[in-house]
C-alpha positions in Angstrom: 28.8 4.9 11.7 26.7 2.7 14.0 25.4 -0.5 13.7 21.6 1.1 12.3 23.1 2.9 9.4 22.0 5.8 7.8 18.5 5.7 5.2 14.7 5.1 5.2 13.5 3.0 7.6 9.7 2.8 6.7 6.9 2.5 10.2 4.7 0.3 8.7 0.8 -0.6 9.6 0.1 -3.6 10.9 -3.0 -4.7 8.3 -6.1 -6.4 10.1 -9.3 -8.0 8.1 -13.0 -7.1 8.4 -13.3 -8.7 11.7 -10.3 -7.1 13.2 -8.4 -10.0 13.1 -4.7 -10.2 11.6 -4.6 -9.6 7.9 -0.8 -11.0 7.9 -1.0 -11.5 3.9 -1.8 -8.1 3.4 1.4 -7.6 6.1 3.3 -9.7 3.5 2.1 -7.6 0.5 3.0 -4.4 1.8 6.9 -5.2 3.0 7.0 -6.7 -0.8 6.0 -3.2 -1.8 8.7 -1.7 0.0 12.0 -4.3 -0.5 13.3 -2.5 -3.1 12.2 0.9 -3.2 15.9 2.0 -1.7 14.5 1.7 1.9 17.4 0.8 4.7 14.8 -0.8 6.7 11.4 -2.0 8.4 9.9 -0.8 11.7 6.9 -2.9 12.7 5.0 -2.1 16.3 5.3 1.6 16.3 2.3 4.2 16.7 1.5 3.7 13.0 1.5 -0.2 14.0 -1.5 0.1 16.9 1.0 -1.9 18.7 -0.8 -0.8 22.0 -3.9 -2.6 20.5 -2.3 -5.9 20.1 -1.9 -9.0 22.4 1.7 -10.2 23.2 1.4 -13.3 20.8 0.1 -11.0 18.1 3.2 -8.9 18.5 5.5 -12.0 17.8 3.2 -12.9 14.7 4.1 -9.6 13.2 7.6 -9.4 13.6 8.1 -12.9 12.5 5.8 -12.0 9.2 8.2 -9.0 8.7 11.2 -11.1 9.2 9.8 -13.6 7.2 8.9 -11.0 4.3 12.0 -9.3 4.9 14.0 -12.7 4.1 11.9 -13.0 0.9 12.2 -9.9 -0.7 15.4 -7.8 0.3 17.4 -9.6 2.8 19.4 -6.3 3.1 16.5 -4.6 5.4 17.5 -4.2 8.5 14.1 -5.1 11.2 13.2 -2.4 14.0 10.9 -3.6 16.6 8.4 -1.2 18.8 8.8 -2.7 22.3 7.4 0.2 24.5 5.5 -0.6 27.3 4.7 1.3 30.8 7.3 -0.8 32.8 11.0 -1.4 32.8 10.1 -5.0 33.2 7.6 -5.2 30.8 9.6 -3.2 28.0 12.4 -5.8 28.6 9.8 -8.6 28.1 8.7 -7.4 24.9 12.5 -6.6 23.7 13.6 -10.3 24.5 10.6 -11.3 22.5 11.3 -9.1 19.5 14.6 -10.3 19.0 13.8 -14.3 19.5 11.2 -13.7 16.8 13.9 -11.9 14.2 14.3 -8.1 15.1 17.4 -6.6 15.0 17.1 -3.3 16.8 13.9 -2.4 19.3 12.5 1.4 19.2 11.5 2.6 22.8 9.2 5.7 23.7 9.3 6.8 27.3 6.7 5.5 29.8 4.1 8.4 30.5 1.4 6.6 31.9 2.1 7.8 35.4 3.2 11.5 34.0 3.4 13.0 37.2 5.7 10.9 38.3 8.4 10.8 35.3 10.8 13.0 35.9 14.1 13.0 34.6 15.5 10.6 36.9 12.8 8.2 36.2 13.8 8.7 32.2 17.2 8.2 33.2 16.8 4.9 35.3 14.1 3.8 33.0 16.0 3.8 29.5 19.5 2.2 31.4 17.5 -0.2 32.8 16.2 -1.3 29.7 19.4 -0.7 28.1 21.1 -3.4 30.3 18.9 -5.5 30.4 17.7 -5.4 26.0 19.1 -7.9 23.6 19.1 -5.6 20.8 20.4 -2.2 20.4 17.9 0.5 21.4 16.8 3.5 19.4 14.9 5.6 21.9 11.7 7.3 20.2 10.9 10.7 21.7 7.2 11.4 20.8 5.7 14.1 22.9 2.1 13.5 20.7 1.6 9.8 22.2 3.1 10.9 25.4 0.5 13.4 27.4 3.7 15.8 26.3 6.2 14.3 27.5 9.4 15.2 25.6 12.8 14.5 26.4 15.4 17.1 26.8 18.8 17.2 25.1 20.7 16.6 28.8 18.7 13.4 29.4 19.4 12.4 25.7 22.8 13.0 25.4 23.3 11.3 28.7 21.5 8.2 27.7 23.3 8.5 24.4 26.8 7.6 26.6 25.1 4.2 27.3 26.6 1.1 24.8 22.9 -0.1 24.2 21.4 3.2 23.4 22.3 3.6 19.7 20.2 6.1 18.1 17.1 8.7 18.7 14.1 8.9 16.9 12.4 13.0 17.1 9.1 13.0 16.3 8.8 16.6 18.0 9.7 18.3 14.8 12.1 20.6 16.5 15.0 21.3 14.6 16.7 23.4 17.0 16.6 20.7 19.7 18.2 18.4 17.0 20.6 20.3 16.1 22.1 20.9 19.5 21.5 17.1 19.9 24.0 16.7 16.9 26.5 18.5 18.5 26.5 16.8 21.6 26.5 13.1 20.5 29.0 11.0 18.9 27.3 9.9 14.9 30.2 7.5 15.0 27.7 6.0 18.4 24.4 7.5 17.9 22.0 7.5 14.6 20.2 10.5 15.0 16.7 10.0 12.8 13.6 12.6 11.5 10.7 11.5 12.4 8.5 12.7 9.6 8.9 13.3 6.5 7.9 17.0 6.4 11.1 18.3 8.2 13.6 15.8 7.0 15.7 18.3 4.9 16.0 20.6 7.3 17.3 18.2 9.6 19.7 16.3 7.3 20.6 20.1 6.6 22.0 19.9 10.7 23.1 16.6 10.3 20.7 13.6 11.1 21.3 10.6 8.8 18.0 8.7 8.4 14.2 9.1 8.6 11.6 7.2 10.2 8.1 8.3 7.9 4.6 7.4 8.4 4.5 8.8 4.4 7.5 6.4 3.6 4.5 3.6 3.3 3.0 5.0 0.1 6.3 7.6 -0.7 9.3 5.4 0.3 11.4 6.4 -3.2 10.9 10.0 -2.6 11.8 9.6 1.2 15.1 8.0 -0.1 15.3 10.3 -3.4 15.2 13.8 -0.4 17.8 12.4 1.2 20.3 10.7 -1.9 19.6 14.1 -3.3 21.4 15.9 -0.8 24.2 14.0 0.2 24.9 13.9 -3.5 25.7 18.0 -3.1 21.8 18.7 -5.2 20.5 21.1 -2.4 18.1 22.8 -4.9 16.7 19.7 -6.2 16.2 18.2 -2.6 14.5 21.2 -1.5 12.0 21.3 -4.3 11.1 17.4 -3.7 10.9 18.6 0.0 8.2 21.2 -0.7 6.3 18.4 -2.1 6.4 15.9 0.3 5.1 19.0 2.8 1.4 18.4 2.6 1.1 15.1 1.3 2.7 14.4 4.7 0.3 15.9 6.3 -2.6 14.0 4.2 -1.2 10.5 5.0 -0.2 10.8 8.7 -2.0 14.1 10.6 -5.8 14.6 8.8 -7.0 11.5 10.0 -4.2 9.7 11.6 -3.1 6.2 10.7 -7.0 5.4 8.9 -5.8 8.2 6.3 -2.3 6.2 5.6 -4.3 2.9 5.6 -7.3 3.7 3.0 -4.8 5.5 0.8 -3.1 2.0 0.9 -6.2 0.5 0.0 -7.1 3.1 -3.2 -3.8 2.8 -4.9 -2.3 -0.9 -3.8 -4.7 -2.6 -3.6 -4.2 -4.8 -0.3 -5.6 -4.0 3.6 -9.2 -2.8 3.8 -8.0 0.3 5.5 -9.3 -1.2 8.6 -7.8 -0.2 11.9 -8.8 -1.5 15.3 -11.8 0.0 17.6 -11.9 2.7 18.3 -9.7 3.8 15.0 -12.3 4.5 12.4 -12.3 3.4 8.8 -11.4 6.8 6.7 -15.0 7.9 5.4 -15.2 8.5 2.0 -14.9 11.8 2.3 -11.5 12.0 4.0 -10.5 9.6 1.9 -11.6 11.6 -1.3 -9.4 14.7 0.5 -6.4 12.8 0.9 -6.4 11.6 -2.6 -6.6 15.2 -4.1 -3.5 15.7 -2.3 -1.2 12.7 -2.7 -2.3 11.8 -6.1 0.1 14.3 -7.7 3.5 13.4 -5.4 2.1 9.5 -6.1 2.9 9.7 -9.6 6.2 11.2 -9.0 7.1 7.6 -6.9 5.4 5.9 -9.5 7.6 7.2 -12.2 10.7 6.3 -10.3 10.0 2.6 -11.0 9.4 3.6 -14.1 13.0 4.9 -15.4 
């Protein structure tokens, strides 16, 4: 077992008002939401946080809020800060920022800026770089979508994985396959291997990840946890059937319209945020937001009537 854990660990928007401008109460609303849905923990300044659209004293406003929040309502949650940037140097900046302001593990992607010019060597001296140099444990976050492609093979994983700072792996590539062999060539007792959606997280608990990281976990965090408590607790049939479910809803939150979908389904049903994202994200039209709802309104009242029991 490392020092992450195993469970939910919920990416969460980072809310902004009419005027683009912080919405840190709505912030404060939403981790309330979460505290005690069964969640392990909070990631702030991920892709579903725009961290690329925020300034550098904006970033520490966010993850003190979320620490903040996080001491308010579960202290249990562990914090995961986003810290990517193009640079070794300015990755390391961000990281020794993160954890001054209250995080307590930083998520990575690769740099892929320069694609031509990141080969594996690059990745390799990149991430140990970092790795020395990062006050808090480092899960690294391969993300081919966000990365012109870029998607980091099992070798350069597993060898990263050797490194003391490098404690877990976040696949947002959906390949099973490549997980599975990932599993088999790490040690969980070192490395927390994480989903990173929710729409092939049985499958991959199935080969033996131990967590999730879900755009959906923001309006389905009960059901994200449910999937996985489920399974371990030897109820295959039941974990599959909740699976199915969480399929297209998935899809509706995080892929139709991105991270405006996730944010105005937010708004309809919480309450809290505007749905507003920064230029040039979009607001959801009404339209896309009507779709969405036709979709996630049925798994939305099965989290609803967890609370409910």
């Amino acid at each position: 077992m490392t020092s992450l854990g195993r469970g939910i660990f919920v990416p969460v928007p980072t809310f902004f008002k009419a005027n683009e401008d912080l919405d840190l109460v709505a912030f404060d609303q939403h981790i309330q939401y979460l505290a005690n849905t069964g969640i392990a923990g909070i990631v702030v300044l991920g892709s579903m946080g725009e961290a690329v659209n925020l300034s550098e004293e904006e970033r520490g406003l966010v993850i003190t809020q979320a620490y903040q929040s996080i001491k308010k309502y579960n202290h249990t949650l562990k914090l995961i800060a986003g810290t990517s940037a193009q640079s070794a140097r300015t990755t390391i900046s961000y990281t020794k920022q993160a954890a001054q302001h209250g995080a307590q593990f930083t998520l990575i992607l690769p740099p892929s800026f320069y694609r031509g010019a990141v080969d594996e060597e690059a990745i390799l001296n990149f991430f140990r770089t970092v790795a020395d140099n990062s006050p808090l444990p480092v899960v690294i976050y391969n993300y081919p979508g966000v990365c012109q492609g870029l998607d980091l093979s099992v070798k350069v994983l597993t060898q990263l994985s050797k490194h003391h700072n490098i404690i877990g792996v976040k696949g947002t590539d959906g390949n099973v396959g490549k997980m599975a062999n990932l599993v088999q060539k790490t040690d969980p007792g070192e490395v927390t291997l994480l989903a990173g959606s929710a729409d092939f997280f049985l499958p991959e608990l199935v080969i033996g990840v131990v967590g999730l990281i879900p755009g959906a976990g923001n309006v389905l965090p009960g059901l994200c946890v449910q999937v996985q408590s489920l399974y371990e607790q030897g109820n295959a049939k039941e974990a599959g059937e909740l699976q199915l479910k969480l399929v297209e809803a998935d899809d509706a939150l995080c892929r139709w319209f991105g991270i405006a979908g996730t944010k105005s389904y937010i708004q309809s049903r919480l309450g809290y945020g505007g749905g507003i994202c920064r230029n040039p994200l979009r607001l959801a039209s009404e339209e896309n937001a009507t779709s969405i709802a036709a979709v996630v309104d049925e798994v939305w009242k099965l989290e609803q009537a967890l609370y409910s029991k």
